[in-house]
C-alpha positions as CSV (number, residue, x, y, z in Angstrom):
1,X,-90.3,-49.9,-13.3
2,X,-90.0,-46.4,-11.6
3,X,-87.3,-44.9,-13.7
4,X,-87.3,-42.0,-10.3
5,X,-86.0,-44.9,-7.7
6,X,-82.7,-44.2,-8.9
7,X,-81.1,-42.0,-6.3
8,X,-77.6,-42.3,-6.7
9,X,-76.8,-44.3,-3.9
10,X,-76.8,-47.9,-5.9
11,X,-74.2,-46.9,-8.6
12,X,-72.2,-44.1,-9.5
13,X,-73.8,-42.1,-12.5
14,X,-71.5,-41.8,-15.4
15,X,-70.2,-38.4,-16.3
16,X,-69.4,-37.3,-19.9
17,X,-68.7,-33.9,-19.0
18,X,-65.9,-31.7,-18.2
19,X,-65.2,-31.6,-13.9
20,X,-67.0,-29.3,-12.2
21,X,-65.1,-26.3,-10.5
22,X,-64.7,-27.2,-6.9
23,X,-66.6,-24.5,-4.8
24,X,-64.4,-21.4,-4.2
25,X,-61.8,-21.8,-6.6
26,X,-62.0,-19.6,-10.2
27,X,-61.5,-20.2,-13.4
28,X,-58.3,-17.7,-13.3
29,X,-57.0,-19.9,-10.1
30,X,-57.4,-23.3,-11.5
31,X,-56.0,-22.2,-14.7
32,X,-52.3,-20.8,-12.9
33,X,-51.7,-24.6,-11.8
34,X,-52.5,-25.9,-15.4
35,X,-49.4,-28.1,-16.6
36,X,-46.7,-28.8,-14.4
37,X,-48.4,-27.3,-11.0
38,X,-45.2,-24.9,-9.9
39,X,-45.5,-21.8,-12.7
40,X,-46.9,-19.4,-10.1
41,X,-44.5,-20.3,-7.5
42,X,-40.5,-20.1,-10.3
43,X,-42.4,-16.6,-10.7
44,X,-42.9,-15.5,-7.3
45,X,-39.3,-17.2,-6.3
46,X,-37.2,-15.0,-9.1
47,X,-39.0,-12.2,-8.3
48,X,-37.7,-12.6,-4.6
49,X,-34.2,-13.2,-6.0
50,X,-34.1,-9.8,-7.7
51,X,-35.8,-8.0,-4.5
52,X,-33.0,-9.6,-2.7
53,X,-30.5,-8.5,-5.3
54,X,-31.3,-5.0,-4.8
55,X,-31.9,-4.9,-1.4
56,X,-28.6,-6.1,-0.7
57,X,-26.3,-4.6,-3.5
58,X,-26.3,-1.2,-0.7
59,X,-24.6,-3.7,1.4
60,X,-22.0,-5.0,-1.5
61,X,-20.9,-1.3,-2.2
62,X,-20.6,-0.2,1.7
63,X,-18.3,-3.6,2.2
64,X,-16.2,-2.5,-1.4
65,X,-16.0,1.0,-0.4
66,X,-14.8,-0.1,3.3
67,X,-12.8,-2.2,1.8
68,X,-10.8,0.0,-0.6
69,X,-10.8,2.5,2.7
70,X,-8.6,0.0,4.7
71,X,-6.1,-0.6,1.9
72,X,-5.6,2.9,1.4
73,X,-5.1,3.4,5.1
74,X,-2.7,0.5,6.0
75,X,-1.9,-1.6,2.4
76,X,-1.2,0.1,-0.7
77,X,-2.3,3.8,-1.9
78,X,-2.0,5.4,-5.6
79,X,0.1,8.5,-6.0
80,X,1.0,10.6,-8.8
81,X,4.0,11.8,-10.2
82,X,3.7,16.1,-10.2
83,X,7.1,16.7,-11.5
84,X,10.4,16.0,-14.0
85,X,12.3,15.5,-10.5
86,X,12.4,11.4,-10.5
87,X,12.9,11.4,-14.6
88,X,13.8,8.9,-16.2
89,X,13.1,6.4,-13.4
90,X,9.5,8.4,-13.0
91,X,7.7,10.1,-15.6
92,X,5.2,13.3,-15.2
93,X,1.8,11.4,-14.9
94,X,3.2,8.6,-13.6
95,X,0.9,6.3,-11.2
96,X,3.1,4.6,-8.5
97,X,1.7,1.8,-6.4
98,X,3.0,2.8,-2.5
99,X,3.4,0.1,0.2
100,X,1.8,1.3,3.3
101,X,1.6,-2.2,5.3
102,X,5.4,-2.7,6.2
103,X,6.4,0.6,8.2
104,X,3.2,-0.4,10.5
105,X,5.6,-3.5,11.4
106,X,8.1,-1.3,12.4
107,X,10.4,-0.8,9.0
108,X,12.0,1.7,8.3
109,X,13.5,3.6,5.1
110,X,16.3,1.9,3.2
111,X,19.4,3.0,0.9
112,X,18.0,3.1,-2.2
113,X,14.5,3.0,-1.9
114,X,12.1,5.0,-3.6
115,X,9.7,6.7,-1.1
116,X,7.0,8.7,-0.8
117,X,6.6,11.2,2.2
118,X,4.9,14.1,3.6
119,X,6.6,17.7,3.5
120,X,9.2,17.6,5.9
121,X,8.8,22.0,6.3
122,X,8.1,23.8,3.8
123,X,9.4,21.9,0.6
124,X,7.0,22.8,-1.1
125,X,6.3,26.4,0.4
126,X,4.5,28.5,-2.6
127,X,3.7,25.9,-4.6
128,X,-0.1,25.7,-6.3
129,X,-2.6,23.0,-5.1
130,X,-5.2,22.0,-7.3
131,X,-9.2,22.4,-6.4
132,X,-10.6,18.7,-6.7
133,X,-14.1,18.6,-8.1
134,X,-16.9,15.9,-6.0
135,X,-15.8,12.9,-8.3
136,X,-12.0,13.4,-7.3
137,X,-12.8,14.4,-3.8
138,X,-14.6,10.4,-3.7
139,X,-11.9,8.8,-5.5
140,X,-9.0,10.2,-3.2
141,X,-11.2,9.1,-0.2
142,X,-12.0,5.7,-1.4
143,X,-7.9,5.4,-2.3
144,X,-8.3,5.1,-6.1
145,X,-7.0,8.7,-6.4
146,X,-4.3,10.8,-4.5
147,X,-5.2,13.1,-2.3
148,X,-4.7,16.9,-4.6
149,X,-4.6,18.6,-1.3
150,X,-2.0,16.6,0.5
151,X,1.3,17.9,-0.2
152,X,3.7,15.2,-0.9
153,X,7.0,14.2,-2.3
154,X,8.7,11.7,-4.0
155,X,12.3,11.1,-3.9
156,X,15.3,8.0,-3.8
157,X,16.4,7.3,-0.3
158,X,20.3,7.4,-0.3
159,X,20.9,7.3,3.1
160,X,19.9,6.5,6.2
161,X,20.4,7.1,10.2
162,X,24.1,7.1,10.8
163,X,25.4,7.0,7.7
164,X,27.8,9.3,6.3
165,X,27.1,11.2,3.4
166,X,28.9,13.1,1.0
167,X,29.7,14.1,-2.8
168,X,32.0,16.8,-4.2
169,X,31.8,18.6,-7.6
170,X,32.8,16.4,-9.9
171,X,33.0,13.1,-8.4
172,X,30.2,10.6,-7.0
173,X,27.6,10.4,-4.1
174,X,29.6,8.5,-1.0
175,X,27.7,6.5,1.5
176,X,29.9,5.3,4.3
177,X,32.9,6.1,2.1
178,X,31.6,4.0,-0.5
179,X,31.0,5.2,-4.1
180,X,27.7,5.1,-5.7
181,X,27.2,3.7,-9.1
182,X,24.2,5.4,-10.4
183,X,22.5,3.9,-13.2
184,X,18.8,5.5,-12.5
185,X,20.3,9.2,-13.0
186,X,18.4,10.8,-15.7
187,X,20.7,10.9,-18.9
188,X,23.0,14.2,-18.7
189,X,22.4,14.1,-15.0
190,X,25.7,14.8,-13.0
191,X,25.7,13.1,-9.3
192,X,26.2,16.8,-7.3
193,X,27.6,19.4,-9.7
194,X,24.6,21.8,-9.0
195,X,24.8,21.5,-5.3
196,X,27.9,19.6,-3.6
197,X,27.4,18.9,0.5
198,X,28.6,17.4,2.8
199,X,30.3,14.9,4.2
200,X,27.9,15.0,7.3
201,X,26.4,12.2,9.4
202,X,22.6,11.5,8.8
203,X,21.1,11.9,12.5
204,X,19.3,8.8,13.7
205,X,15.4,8.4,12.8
206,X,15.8,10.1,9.2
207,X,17.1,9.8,5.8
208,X,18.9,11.9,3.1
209,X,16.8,12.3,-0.1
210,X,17.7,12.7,-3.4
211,X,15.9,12.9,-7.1
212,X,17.1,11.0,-9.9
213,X,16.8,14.2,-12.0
214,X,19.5,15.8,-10.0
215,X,19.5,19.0,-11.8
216,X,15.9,19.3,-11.8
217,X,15.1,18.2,-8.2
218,X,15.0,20.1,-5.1
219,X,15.8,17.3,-2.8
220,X,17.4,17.0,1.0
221,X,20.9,19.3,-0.6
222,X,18.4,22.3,-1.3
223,X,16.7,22.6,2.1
224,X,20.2,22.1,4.9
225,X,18.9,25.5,5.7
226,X,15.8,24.4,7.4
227,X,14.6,23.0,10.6
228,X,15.8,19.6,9.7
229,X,18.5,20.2,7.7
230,X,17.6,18.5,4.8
231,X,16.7,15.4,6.4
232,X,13.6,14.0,6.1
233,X,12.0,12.4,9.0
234,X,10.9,8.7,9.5
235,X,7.6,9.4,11.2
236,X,6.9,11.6,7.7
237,X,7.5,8.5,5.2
238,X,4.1,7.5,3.7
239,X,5.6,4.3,2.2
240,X,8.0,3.2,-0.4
241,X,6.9,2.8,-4.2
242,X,7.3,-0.6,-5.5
243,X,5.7,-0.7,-8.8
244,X,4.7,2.3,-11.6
245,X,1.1,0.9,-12.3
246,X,-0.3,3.6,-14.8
247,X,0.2,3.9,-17.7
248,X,0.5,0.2,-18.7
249,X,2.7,0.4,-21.1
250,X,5.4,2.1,-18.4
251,X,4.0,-1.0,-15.9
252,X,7.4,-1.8,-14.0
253,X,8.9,-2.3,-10.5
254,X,11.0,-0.1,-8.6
255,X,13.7,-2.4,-7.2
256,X,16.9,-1.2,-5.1
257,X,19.5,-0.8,-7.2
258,X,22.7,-3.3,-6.7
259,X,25.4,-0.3,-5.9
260,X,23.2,-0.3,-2.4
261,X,24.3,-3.7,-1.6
262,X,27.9,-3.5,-2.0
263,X,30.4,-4.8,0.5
264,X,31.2,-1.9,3.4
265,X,28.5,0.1,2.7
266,X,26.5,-1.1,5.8
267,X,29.7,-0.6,7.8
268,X,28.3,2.0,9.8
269,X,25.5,-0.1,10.8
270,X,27.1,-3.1,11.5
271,X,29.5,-1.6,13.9
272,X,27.0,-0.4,16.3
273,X,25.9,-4.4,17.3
274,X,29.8,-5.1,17.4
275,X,29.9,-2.8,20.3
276,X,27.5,-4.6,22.7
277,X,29.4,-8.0,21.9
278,X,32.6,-6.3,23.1
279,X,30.8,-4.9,26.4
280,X,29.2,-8.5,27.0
281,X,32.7,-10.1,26.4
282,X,34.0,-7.6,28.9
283,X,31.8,-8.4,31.6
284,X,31.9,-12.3,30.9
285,X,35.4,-12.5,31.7
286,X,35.5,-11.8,35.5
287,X,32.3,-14.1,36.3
288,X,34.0,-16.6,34.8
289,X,37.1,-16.4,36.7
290,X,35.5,-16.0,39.5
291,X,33.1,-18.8,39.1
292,X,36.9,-21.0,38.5
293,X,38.2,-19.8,41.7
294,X,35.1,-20.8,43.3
295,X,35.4,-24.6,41.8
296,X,39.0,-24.5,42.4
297,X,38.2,-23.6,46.5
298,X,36.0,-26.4,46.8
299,X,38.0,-28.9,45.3
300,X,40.7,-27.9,47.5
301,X,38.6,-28.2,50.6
């Protein structure tokens, strides 16, 4: 027998051996697929996830940033407390949380209220603005910081377009006649002994300002010599302060006080609506008799 007449072709040949390499693949390459086949690939995949991180956390901080921009602009804004002229109510280093949204739906000031607003003329005339550094200049853009060189105010709305307003030496702040009860005035505080006014009507489209610290606050009674007269302008109200948000441990709201809702103090305001009523009434009269004649002529007929 011709051991050589075996060509492969009858039976397979038994192989003891390790497989052979299939042509064109390495060692290194047949190794990376060794155990459960997908090693290479949960490598190359987290390795996109963290080039995809980065690549969009630019994106994250531009929406956070525009973000923060907006609520600055039309929600809420965080201002500081300069002065002794809100005490007790307000501290020096306060951080008051201002509500900007409302007065874009049309509302306006109320008694009571404690509101923020821009210098009416020269209010604060002589007095010294701090230089922010880069890092306050960014925070005051973003809305995390007030603005150092906006020149603001802080005060307690006590009355507002065509109210009357008055308090003598010695006695109470009067609204429409009304006495105030004033439990926010710093202890020691006297309602108007340092500066008595009025009474005078509050002209429509402002408000008359006063500090809880009243003889420590150059409010509305210290500036009747300027172009408003003390009052302060709608159009120059930032927003009113709802809430003292820094430090924590002074974290508290800033409700209107109860004396602002007592009975007749709106008097003034609810007699202007009384007046178109009477005018309607007025004119309603004569159609409707006429209107009766007119029935009563064609019944006749």
């Amino acid at each position: 027998m011709a051991v050589g007449a075996r060509s492969g072709h009858d039976d397979p040949e038994e192989r003891h051996g390790p497989p052979e390499t299939p042509p064109g693949v390495t060692e290194h390459s047949a190794s990376a697929t060794d155990g459960d086949g997908d090693s290479s690939e949960g490598g190359g995949t987290d390795r996109k996830q963290q080039k995809s991180f980065w690549k969009e956390l630019p994106l994250l901080i531009g929406i956070a940033l525009l973000l923060a921009l907006l609520i600055k602009t039309f929600l809420v804004q965080a201002f500081s407390i300069p002065s002794e002229s809100m005490m007790n109510t307000l501290q020096r280093g306060d951080r008051v949380l201002v509500d900007k949204l409302t007065p874009w739906f049309g509302s306006e000031p109320e008694r009571g209220e404690v509101v923020v607003f821009h210098d009416p003329g020269g209010w604060l005339e002589g007095e010294p603005t701090p230089e922010p550094n880069a890092l306050q200049r960014f925070l005051s853009f973003i809305g995390l910081m007030p603005s150092a060189e906006d020149k603001d105010l802080i005060k307690r709305a006590i009355a507002v377009g065509g109210d009357t307003v008055e308090c003598k030496k010695g006695g109470p702040v009067k609204v429409n006649g009304k006495a105030l009860d004033e439990p926010y005035l710093n202890p020691g505080s006297t309602a108007c002994d340092d500066m008595p006014f009025g009474p005078f009507k509050v002209p429509d489209d402002k408000i008359w300002v006063m500090g809880d610290n009243r003889q420590n606050s150059q409010d509305s009674r210290y500036h009747m010599e300027d172009v408003n007269r003390g009052f302060v302008p709608v159009e120059k109200v930032v927003g009113r302060a709802v809430v003292v948000a820094w430090p924590l441990d002074r974290w508290s709201a800033l409700p209107v006080p109860d004396t602002f809702d007592q009975p007749g103090i709106n008097a003034a305001a609810t007699a202007l609506p009384a007046v178109p009523a009477a005018l309607g009434l007025a004119g309603a009269v004569p159609v409707v008799l006429w209107r009766r004649r007119l029935t009563a002529g064609r019944t006749a007929g």
